[in-house]
N, C-alpha and C positions, 0 to 999 in steps of 0.2 A: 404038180402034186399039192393038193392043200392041206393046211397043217390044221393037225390034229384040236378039236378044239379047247380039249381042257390045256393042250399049251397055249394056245393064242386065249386061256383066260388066265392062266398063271404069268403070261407077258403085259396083260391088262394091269392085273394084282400089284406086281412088283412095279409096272411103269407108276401107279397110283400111289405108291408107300415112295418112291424117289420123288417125287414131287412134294409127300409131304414133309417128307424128310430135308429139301431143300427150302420149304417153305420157311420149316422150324429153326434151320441156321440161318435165314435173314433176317428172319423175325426176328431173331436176340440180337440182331445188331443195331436194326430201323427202332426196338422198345428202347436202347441206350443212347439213341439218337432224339429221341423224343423228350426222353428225360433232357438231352444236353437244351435242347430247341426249349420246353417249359422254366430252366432253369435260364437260361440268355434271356428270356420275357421279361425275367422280375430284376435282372441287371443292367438292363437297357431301358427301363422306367423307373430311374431311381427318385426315390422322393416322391413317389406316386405320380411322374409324370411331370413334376413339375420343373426339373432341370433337362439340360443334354445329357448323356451318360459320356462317361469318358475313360480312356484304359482301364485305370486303377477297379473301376467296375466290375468291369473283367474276371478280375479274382477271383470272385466267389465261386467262379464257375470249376478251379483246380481240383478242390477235392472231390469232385465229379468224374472228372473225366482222370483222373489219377487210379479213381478207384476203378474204371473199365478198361483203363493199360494194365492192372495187373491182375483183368484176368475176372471180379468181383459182377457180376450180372442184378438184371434188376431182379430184386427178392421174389415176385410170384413166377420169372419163369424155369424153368425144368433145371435141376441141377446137371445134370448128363449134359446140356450144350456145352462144347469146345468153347476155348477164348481164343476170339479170332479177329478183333481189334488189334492193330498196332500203331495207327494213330488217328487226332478222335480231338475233334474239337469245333470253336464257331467261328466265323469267317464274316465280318462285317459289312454289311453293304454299304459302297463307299460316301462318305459325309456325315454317318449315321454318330459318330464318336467326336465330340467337340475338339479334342486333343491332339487327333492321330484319324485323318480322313481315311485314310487306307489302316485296316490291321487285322489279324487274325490271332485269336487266342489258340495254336495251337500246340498240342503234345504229343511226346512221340514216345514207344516205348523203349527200354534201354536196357537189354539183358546184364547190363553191367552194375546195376544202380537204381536209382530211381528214375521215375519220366521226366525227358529233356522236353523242352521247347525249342520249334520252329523260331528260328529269327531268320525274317529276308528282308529284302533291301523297299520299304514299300514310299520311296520319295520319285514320285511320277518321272523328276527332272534329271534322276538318276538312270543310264546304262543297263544299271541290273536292275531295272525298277519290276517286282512283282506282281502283274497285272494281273490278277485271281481272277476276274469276271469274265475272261474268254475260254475258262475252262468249262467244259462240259458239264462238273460236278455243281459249278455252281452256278449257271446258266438256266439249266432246267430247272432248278429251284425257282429262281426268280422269272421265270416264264410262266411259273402255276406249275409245274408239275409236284407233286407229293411227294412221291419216292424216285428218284433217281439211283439207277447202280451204273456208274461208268468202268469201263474196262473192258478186259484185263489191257493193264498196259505199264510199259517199265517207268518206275516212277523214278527216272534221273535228278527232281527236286529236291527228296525226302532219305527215299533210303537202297535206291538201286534196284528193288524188288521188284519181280511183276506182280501189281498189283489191281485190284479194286478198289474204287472209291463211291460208299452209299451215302448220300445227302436228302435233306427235307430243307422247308424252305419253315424260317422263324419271322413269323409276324406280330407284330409288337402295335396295338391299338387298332386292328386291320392294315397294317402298313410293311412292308414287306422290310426288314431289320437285317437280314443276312441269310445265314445258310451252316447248319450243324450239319459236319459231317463227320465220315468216319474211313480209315481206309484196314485195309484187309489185304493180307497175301495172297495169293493164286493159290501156292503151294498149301495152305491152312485150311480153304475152300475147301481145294479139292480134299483134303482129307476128311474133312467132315461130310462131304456127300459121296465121294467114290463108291463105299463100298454098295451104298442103293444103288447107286449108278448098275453095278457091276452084277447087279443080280437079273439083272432084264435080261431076257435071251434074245439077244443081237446088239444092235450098234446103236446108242444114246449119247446124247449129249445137253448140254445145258445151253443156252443164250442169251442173251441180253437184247435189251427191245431194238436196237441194232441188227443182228440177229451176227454177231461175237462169241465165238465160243466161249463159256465160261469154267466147263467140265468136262470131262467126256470119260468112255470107257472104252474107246476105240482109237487106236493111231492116226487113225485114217481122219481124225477131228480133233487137232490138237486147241490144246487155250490158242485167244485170241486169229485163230482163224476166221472167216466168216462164211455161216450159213445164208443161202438165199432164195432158200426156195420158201413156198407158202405159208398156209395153216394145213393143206395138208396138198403135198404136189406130185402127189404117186408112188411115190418111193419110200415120204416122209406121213409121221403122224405128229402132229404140233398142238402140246397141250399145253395151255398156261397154267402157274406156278399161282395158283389164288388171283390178286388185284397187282401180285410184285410186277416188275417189267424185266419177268423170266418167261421162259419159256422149255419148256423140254420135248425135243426131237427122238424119237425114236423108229425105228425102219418098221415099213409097213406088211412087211410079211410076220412081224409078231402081231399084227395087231385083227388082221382078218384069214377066217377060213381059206 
């Protein structure tokens, strides 16, 4: 029996408004990434270029990323977006720091208080030595990619959460300097796009250029499982999320007569 067609355009409508509705919570986090990424440029060419940068450079970058742990967004976007950062900062590409070859300025948020900092173990010759560059989030930075969202996945470094982690890559004189990033709870996500999600009549989901679930409205696609089928493999309709490296899945009986 084919379906009705003002429902297969009211499945159109809604799948078209969860997209942009998921666009719009990335986007508030990739624009506070950008700020973190323009703001690590002019700390990592101190003296206009004329010295190495070295920790204490760093610093400036606190009341930045303080001010998007608790929640503060950049001034032109939508006050209605959720704060969905919880922790958020720059990751040096190694040797870039005269002081400290390996380090990362980062912050985490601390419902108890103010933002704590990450400290890990970053001396090569060390056991626990921190070797940030084989993680995904900041690999594809430093490979060229733009935007990266890595996850979902339980972050046993940081804070137990399952989480996301969104990164860009911070180039400093055309020269690849490090990597701003940002990480995000699963649980904070999904609150902010569920209930689009949830208006689509049938089974959606969200993924990652992996194709990792990152949302869904259906049991039957929990976070962090994985999608494998195509752009669109019979059963699935696969629309991309703008230029992000998202995607949303939705069942192909809403979407044709």
């Amino acid at each position: 029996m084919s379906t009705p067609a003002s429902l297969v355009q009211a499945g159109q409508d809604h799948a078209a408004a969860a997209v942009a509705r998921v666009r719009e919570a990335a986007e508030g986090v990739f624009e506070a990434l950008r700020e973190v990424r323009d703001a690590a440029v002019a700390c990592v060419l101190p003296a206009g270029g004329t010295r190495r940068p070295v920790v204490a450079d760093l610093a400036a970058l606190r009341p930045l990323l303080w001010a998007r742990l608790r929640g503060a967004l950049p001034a032109h976007l939508p006050v209605h977006l959720p704060a969905l950062i919880a922790g958020i900062g720059f990751i040096a590409a190694p040797g870039l720091l005269a002081d400290a070859p390996w380090y990362l300025e980062w912050w985490q948020e601390n419902p108890s208080g103010d933002p704590v900092q990450l400290l890990r173990d970053m001396d090569p010759a060390s056991s626990a030595f921190y070797d940030y560059t084989h993680w995904d989030w900041y690999a594809g930075p430093s490979s060229g990619a733009e935007r990266t969202i890595c996850g979902p996945y339980v972050d046993y470094l940081c804070t137990d959460e399952y989480s996301l982690t969104l990164s860009v890559p911070v180039l400093a004189g055309g020269i690849f300097a490090g990597v701003a990033a940002a990480d995000v709870f699963v649980r904070r996500f999904e609150a902010a796009v569920l209930p689009a999600l949830r208006e689509i009549p049938g089974p959606a989901f969200l993924v990652n250029a992996e194709g990792r679930v990152v949302a869904s409205n259906t049991a039957s696609r929990v976070a962090g499982s994985v999608y494998r089928g195509g752009s669109r493999d019979g059963d699935h309709v696969v629309r991309r999320v703008g230029d992000l490296p998202l995607s949303l899945v939705t069942a192909t009986a809403c979407e044709a007569v």
